[in-house]
N, CA, C and O atoms as a GROMACS GRO file, in nm:
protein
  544
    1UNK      N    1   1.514  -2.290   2.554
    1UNK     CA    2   1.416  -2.397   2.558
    1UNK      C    3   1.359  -2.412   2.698
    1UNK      O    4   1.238  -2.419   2.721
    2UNK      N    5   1.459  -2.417   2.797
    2UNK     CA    6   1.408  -2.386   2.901
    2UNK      C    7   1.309  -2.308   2.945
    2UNK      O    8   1.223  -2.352   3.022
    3UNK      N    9   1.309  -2.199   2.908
    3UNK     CA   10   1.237  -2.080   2.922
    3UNK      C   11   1.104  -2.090   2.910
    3UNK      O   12   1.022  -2.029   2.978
    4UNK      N   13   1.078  -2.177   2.812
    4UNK     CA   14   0.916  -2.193   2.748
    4UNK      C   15   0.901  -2.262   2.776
    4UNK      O   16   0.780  -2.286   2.768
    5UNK      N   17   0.991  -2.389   2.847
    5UNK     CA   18   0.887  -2.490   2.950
    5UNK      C   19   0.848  -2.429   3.073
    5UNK      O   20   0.746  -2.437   3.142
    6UNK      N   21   0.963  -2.362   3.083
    6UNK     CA   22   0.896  -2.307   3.210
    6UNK      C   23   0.753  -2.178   3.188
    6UNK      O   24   0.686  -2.141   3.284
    7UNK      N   25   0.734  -2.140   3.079
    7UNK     CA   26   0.610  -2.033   3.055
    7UNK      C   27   0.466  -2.156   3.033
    7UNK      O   28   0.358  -2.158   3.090
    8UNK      N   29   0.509  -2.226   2.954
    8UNK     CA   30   0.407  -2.327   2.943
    8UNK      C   31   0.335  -2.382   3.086
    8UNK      O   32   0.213  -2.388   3.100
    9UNK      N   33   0.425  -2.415   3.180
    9UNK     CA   34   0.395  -2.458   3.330
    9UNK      C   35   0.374  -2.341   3.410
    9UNK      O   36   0.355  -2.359   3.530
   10UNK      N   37   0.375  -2.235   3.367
   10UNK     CA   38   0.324  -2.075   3.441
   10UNK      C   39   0.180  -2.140   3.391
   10UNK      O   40   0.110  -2.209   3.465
   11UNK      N   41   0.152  -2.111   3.275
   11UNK     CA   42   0.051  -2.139   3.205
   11UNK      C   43  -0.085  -2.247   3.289
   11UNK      O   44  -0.190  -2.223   3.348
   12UNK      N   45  -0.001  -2.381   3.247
   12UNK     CA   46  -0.076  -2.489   3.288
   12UNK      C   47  -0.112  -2.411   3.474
   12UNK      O   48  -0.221  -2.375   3.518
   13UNK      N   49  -0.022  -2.409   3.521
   13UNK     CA   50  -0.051  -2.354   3.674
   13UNK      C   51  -0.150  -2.263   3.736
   13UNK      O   52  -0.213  -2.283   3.840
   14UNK      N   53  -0.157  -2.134   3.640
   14UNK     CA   54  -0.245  -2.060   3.636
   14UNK      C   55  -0.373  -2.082   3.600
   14UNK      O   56  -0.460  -2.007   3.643
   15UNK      N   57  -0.401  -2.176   3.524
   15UNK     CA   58  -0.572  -2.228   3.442
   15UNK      C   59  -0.580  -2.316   3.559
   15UNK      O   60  -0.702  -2.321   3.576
   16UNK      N   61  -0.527  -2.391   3.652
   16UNK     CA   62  -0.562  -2.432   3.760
   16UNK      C   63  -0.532  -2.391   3.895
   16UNK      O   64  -0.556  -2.463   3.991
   17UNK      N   65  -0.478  -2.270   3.904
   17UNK     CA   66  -0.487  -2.193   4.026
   17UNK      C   67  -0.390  -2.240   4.103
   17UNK      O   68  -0.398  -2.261   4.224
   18UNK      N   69  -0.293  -2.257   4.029
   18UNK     CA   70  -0.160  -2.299   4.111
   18UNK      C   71  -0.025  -2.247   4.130
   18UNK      O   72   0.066  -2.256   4.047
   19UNK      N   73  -0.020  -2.190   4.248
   19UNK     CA   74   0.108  -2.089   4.249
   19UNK      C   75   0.225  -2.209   4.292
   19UNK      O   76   0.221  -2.295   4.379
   20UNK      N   77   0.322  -2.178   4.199
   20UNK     CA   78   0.413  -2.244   4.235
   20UNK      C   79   0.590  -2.201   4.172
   20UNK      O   80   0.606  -2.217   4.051
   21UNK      N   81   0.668  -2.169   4.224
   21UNK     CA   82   0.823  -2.140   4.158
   21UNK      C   83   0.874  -2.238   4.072
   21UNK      O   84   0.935  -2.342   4.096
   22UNK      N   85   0.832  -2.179   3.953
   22UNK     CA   86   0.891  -2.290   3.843
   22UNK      C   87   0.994  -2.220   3.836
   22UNK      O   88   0.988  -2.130   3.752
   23UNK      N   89   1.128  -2.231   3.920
   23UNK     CA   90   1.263  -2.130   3.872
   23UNK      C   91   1.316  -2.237   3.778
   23UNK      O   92   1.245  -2.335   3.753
   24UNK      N   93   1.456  -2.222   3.717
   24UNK     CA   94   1.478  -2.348   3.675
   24UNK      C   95   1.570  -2.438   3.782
   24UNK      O   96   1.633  -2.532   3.735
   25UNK      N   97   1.577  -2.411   3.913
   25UNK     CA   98   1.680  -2.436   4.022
   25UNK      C   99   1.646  -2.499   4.032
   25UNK      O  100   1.709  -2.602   4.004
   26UNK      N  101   1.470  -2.513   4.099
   26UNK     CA  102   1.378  -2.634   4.176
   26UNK      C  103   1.316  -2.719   4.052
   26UNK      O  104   1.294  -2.840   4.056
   27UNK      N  105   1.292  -2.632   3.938
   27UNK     CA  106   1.214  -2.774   3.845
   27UNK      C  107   1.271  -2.886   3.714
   27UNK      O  108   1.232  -2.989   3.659
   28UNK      N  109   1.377  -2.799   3.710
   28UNK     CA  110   1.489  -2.892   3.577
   28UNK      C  111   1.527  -3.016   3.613
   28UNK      O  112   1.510  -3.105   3.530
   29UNK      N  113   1.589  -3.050   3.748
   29UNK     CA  114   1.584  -3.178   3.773
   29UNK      C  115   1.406  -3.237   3.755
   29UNK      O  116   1.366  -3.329   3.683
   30UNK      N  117   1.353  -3.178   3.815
   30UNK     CA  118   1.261  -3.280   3.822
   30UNK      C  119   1.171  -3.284   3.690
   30UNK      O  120   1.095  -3.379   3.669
   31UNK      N  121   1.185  -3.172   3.601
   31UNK     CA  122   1.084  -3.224   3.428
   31UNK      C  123   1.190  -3.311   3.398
   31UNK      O  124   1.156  -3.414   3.340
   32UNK      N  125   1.346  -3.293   3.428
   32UNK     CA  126   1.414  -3.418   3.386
   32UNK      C  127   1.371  -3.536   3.372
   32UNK      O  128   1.340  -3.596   3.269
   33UNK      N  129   1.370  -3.588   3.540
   33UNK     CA  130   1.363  -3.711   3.594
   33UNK      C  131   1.150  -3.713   3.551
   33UNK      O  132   1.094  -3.819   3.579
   34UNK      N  133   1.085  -3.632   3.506
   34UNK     CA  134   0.944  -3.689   3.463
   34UNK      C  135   0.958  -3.703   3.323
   34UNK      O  136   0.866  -3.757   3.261
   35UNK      N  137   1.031  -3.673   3.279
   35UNK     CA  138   1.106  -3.676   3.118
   35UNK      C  139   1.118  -3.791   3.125
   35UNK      O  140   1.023  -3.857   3.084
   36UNK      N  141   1.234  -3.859   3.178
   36UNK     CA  142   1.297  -4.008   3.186
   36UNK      C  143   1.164  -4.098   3.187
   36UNK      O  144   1.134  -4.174   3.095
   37UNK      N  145   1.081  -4.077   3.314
   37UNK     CA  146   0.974  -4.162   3.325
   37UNK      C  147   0.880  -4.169   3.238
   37UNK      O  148   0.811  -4.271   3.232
   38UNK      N  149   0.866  -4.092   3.176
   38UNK     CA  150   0.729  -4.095   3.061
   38UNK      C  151   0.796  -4.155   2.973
   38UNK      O  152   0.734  -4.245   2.916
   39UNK      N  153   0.921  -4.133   2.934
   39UNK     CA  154   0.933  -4.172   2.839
   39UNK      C  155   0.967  -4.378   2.841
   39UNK      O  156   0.920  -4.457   2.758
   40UNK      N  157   1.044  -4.409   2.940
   40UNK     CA  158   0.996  -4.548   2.982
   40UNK      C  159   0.916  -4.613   3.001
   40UNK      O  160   0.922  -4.729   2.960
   41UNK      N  161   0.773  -4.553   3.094
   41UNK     CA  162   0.664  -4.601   3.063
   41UNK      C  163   0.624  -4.605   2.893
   41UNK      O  164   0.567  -4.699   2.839
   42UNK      N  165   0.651  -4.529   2.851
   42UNK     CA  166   0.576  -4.562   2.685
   42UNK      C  167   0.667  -4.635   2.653
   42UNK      O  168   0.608  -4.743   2.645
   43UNK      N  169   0.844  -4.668   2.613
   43UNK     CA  170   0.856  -4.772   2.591
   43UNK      C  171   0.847  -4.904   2.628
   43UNK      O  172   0.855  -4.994   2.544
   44UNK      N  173   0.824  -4.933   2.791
   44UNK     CA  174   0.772  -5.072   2.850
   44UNK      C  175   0.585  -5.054   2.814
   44UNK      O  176   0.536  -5.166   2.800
   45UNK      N  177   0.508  -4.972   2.802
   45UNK     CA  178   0.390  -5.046   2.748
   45UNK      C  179   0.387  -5.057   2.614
   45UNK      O  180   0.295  -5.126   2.570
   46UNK      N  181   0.476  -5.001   2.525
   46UNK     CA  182   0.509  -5.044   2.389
   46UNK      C  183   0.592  -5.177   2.393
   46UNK      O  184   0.555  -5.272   2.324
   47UNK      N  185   0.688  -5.184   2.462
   47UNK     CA  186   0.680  -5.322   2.446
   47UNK      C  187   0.622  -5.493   2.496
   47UNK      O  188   0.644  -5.611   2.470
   48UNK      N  189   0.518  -5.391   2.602
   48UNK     CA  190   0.395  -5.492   2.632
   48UNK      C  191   0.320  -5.532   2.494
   48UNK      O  192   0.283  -5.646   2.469
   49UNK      N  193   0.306  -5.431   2.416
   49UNK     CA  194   0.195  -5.423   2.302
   49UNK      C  195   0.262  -5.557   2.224
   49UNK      O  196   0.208  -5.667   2.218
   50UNK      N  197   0.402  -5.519   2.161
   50UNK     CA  198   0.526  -5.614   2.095
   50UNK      C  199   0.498  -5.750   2.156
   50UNK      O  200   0.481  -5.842   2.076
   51UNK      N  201   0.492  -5.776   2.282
   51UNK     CA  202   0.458  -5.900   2.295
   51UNK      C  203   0.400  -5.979   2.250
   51UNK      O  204   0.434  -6.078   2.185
   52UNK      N  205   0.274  -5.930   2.292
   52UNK     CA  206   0.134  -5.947   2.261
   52UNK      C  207   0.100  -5.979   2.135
   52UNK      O  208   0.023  -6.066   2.096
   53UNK      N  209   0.178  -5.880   2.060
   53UNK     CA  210   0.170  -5.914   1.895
   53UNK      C  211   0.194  -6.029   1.838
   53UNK      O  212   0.119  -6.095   1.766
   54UNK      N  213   0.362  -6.067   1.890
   54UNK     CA  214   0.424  -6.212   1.877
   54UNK      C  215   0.369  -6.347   1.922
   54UNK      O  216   0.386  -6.458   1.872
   55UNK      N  217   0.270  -6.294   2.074
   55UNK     CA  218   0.168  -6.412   2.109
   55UNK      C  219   0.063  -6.426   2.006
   55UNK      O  220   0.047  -6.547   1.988
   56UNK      N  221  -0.031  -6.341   1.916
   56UNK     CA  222  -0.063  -6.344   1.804
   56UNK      C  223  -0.035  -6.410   1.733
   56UNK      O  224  -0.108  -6.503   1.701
   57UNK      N  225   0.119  -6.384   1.663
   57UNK     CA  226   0.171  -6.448   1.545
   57UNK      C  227   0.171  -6.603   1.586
   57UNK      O  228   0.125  -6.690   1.513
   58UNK      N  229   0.238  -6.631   1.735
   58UNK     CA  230   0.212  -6.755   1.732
   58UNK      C  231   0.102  -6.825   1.728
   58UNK      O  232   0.097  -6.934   1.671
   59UNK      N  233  -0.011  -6.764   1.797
   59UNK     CA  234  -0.115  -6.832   1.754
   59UNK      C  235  -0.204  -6.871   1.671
   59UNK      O  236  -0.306  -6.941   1.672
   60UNK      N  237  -0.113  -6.777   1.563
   60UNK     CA  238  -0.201  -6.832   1.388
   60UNK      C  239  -0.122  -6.893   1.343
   60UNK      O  240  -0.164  -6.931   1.234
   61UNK      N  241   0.055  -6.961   1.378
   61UNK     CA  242   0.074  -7.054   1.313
   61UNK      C  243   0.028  -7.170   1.380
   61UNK      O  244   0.008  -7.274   1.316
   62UNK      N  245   0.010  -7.165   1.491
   62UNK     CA  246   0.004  -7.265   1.531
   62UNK      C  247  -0.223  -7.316   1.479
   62UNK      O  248  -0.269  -7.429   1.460
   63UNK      N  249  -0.264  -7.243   1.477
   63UNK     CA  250  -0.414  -7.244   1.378
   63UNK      C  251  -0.386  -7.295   1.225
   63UNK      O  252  -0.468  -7.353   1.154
   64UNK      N  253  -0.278  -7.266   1.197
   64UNK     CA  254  -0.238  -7.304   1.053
   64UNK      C  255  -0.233  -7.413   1.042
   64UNK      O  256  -0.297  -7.466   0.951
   65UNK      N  257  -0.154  -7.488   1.130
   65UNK     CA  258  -0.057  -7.612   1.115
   65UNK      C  259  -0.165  -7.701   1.208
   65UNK      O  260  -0.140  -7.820   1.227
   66UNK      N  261  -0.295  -7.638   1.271
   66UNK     CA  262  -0.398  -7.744   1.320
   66UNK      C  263  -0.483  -7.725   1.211
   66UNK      O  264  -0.557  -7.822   1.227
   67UNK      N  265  -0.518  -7.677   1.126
   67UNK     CA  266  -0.578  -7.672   1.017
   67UNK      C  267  -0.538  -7.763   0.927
   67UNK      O  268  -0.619  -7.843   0.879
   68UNK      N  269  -0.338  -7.761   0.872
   68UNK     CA  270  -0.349  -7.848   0.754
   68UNK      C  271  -0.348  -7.980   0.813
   68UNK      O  272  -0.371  -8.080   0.745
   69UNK      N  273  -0.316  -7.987   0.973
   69UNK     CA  274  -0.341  -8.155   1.040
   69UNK      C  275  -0.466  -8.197   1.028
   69UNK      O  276  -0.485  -8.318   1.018
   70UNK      N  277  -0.590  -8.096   1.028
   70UNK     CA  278  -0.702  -8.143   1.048
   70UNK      C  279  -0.765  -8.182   0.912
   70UNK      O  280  -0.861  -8.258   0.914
   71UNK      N  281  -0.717  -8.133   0.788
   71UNK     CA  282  -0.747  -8.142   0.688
   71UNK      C  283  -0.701  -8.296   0.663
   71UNK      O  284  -0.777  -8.392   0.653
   72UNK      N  285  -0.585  -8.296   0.657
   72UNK     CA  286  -0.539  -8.443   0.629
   72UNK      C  287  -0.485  -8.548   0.695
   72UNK      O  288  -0.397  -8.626   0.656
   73UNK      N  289  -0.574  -8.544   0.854
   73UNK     CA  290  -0.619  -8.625   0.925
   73UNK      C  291  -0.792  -8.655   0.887
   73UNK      O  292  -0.868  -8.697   0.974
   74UNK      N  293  -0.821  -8.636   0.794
   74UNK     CA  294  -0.953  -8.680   0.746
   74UNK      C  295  -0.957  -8.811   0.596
   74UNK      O  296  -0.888  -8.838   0.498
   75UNK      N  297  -1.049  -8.846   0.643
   75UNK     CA  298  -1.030  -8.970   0.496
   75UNK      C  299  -1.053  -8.925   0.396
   75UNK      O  300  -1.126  -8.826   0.391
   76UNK      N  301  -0.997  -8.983   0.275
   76UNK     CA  302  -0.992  -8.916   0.178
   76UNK      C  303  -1.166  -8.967   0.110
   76UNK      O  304  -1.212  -8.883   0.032
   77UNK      N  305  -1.227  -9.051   0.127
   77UNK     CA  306  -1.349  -9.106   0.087
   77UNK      C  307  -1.445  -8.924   0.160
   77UNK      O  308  -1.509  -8.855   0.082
   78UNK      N  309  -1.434  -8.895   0.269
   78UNK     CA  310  -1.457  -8.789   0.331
   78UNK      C  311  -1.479  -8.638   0.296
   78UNK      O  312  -1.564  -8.552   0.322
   79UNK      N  313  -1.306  -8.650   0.195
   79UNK     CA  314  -1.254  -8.508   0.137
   79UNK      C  315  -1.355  -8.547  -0.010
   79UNK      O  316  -1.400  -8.443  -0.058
   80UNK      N  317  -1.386  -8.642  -0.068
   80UNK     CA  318  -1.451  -8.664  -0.168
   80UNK      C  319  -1.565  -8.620  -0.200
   80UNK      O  320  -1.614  -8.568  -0.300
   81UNK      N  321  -1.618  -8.670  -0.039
   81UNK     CA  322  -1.776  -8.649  -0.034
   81UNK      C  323  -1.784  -8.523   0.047
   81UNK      O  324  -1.838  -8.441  -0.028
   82UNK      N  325  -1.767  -8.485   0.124
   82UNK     CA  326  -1.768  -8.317   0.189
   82UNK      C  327  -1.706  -8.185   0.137
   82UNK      O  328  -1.763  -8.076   0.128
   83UNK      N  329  -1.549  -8.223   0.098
   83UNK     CA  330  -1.472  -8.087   0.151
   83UNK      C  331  -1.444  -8.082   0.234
   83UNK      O  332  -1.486  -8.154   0.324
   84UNK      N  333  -1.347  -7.980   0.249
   84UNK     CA  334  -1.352  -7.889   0.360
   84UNK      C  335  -1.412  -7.883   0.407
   84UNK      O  336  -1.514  -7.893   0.338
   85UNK      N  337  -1.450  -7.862   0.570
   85UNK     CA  338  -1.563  -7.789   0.614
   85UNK      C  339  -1.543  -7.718   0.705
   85UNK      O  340  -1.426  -7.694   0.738
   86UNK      N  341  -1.668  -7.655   0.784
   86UNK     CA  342  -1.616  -7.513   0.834
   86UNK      C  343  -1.515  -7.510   0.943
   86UNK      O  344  -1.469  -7.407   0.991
   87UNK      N  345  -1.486  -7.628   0.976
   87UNK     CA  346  -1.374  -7.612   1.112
   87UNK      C  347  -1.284  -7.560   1.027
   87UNK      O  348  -1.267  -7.442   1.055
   88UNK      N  349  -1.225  -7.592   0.944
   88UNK     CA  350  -1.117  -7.598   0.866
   88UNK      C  351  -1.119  -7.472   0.877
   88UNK      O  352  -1.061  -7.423   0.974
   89UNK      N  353  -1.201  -7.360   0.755
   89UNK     CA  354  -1.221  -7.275   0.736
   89UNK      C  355  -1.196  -7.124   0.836
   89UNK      O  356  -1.128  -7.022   0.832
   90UNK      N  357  -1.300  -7.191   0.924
   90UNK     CA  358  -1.262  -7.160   1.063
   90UNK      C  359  -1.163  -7.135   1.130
   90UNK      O  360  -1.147  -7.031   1.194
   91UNK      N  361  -1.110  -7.198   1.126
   91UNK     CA  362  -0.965  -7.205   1.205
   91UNK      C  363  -0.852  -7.120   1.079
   91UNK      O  364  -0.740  -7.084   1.115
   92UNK      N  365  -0.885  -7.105   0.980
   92UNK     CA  366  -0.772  -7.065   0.890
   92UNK      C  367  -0.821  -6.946   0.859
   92UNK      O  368  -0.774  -6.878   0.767
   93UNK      N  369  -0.952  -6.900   0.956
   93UNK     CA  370  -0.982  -6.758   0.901
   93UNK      C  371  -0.943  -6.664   1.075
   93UNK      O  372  -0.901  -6.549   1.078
   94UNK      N  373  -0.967  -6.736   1.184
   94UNK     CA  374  -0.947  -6.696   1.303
   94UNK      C  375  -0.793  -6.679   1.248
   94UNK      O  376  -0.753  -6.563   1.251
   95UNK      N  377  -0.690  -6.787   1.193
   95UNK     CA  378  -0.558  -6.784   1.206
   95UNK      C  379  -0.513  -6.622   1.114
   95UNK      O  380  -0.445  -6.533   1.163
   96UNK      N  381  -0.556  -6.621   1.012
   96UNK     CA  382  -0.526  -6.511   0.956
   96UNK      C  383  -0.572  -6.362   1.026
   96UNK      O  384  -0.480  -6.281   1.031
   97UNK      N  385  -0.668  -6.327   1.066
   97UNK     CA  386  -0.715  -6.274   1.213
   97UNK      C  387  -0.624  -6.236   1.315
   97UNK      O  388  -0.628  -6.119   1.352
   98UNK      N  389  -0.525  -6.332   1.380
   98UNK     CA  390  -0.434  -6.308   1.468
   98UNK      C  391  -0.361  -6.240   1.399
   98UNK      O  392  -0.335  -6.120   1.411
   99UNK      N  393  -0.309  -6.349   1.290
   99UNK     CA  394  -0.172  -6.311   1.198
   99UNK      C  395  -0.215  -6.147   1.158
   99UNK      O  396  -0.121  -6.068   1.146
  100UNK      N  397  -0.311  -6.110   1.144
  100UNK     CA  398  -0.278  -5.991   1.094
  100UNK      C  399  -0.322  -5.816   1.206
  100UNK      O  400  -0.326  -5.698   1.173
  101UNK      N  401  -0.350  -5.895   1.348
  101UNK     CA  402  -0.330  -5.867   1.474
  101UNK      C  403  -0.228  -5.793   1.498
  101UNK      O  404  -0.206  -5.677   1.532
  102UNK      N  405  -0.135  -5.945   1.456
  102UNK     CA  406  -0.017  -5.930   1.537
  102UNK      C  407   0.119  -5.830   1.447
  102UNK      O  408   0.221  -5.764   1.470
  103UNK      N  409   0.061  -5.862   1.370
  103UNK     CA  410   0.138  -5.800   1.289
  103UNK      C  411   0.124  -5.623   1.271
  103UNK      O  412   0.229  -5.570   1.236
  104UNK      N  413   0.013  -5.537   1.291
  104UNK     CA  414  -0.019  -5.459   1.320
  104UNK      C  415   0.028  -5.397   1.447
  104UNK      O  416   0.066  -5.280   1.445
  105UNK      N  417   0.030  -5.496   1.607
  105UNK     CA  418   0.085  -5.468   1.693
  105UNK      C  419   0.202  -5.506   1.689
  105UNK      O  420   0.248  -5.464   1.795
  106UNK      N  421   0.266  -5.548   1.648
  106UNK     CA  422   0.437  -5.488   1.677
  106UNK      C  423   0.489  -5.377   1.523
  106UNK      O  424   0.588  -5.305   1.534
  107UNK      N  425   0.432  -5.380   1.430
  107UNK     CA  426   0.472  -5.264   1.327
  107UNK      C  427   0.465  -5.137   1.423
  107UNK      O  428   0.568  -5.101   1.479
  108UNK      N  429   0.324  -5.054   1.446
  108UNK     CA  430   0.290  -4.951   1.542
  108UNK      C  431   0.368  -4.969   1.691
  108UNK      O  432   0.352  -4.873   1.766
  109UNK      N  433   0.423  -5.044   1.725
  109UNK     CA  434   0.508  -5.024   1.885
  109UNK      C  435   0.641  -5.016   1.858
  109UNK      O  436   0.720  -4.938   1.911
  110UNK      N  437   0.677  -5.137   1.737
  110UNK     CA  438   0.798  -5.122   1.745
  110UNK      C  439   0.878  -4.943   1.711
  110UNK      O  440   0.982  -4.885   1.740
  111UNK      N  441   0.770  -4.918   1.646
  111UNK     CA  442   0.798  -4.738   1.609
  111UNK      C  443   0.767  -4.680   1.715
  111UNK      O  444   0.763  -4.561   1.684
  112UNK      N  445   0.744  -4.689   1.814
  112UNK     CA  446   0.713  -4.652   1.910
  112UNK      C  447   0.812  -4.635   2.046
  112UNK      O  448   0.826  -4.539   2.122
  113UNK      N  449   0.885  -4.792   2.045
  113UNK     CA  450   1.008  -4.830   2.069
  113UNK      C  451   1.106  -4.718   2.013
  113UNK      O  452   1.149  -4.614   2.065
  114UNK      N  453   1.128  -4.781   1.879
  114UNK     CA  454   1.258  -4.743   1.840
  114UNK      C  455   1.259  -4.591   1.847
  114UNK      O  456   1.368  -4.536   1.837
  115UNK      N  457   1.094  -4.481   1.871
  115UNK     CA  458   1.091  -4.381   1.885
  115UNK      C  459   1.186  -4.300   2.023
  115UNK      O  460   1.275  -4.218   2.043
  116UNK      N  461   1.097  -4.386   2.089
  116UNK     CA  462   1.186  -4.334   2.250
  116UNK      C  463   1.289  -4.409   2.305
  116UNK      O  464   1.293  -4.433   2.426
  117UNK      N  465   1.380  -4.452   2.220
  117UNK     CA  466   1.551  -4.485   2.244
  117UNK      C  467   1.597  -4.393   2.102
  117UNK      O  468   1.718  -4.405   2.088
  118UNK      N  469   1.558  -4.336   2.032
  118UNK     CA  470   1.637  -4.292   1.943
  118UNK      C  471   1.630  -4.105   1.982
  118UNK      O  472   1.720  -4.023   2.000
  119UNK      N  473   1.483  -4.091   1.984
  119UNK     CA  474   1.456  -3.948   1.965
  119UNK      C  475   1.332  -3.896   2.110
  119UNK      O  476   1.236  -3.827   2.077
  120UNK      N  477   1.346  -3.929   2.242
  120UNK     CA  478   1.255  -3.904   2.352
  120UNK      C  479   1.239  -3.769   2.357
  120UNK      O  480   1.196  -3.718   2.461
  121UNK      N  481   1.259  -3.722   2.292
  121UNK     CA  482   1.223  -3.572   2.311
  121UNK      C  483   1.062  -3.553   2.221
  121UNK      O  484   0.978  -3.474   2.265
  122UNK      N  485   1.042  -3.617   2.121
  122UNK     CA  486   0.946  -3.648   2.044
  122UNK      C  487   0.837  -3.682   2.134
  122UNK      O  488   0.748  -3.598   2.143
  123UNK      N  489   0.823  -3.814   2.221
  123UNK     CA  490   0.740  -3.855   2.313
  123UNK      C  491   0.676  -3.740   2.408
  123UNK      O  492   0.559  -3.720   2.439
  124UNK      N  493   0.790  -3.674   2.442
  124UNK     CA  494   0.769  -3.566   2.550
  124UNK      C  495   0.697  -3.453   2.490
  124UNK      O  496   0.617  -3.392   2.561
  125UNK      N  497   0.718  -3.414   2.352
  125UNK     CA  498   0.636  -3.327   2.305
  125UNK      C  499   0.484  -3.368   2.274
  125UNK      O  500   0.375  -3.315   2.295
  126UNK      N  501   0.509  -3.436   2.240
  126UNK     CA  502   0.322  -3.520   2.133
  126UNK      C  503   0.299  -3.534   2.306
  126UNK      O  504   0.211  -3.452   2.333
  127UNK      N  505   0.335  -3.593   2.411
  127UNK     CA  506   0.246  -3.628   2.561
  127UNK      C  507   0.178  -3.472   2.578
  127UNK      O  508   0.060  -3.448   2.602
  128UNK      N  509   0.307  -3.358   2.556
  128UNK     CA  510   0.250  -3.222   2.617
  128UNK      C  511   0.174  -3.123   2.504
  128UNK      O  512   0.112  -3.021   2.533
  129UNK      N  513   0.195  -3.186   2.350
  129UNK     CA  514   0.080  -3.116   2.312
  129UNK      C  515  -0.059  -3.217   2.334
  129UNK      O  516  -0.169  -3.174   2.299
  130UNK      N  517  -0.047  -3.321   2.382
  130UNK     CA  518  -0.179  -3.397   2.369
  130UNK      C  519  -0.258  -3.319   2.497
  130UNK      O  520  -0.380  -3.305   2.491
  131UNK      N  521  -0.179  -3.266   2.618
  131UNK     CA  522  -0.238  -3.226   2.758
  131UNK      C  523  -0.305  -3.084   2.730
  131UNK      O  524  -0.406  -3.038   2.782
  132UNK      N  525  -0.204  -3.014   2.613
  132UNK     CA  526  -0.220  -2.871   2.611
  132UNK      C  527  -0.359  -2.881   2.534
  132UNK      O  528  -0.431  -2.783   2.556
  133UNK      N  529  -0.414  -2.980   2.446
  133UNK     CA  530  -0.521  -2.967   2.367
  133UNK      C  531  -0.642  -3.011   2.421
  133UNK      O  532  -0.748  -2.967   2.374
  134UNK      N  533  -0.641  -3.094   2.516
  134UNK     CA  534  -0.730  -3.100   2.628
  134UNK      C  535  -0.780  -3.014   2.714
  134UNK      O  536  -0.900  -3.013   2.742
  135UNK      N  537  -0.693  -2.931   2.764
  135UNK     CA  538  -0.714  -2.828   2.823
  135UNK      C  539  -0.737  -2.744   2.820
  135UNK      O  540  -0.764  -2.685   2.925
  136UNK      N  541  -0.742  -2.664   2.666
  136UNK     CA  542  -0.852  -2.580   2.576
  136UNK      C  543  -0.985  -2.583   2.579
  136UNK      O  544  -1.051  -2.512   2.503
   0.00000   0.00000   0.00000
């Protein structure tokens, strides 16, 4: 396995004119230690994303629960003669909006997560075929 990272980085080196001793003496520690890092950065901005999601979720319950206050903080002579109206609506269509935001961002990260604590070798491949297909 070694071997073909190291042909791959002959590779990459050569399409940019770069001589350099990829033995495995001088570079195994260090695809190591860029191993480690890539793969932390994608799980800390995956779980930036996770956050973000949950700030979402809260903010459509909390659209929910100003919605059914606003509904029946109104007079009922009011609800008779109007309805609903568009605040209401409004607010319970922005809320579903987040809610389904947020819910989207932590499904896609948390797999993302649980990707690079379970299986980082995965990350490291999909990063280096994403570079190798660019560079075609």
């Amino acid at each position: 396995m070694a071997d073909e990272i190291i042909k791959v980085l002959d590779d990459l080196s050569q399409r940019f004119g770069i001589a350099v001793d990829w033995s495995s003496q001088n570079m195994m520690p260090y695809l190591q230690t860029l191993g480690n890092k890539l793969v932390n950065y994608k799980i800390t901005f995956a779980t930036l994303w996770v956050v973000l999601g949950v700030i979402c979720l809260v903010l459509a319950l909390l659209l929910w629960k100003d919605a059914n206050k606003y509904s029946k903080d109104k007079h009922p002579e009011d609800y008779y003669r109007n309805g609903y109206d568009d605040q209401y609506y409004a607010r319970i269509y922005v809320g579903v909006c987040f809610l389904f935001v947020g819910l989207l961002l932590i499904l896609i990260n948390a797999h993302t997560i649980i990707l690079g604590l379970t299986f980082p070798e995965k990350i490291i491949f999909e990063e280096v075929k994403d570079m190798l297909r660019n560079y075609r």
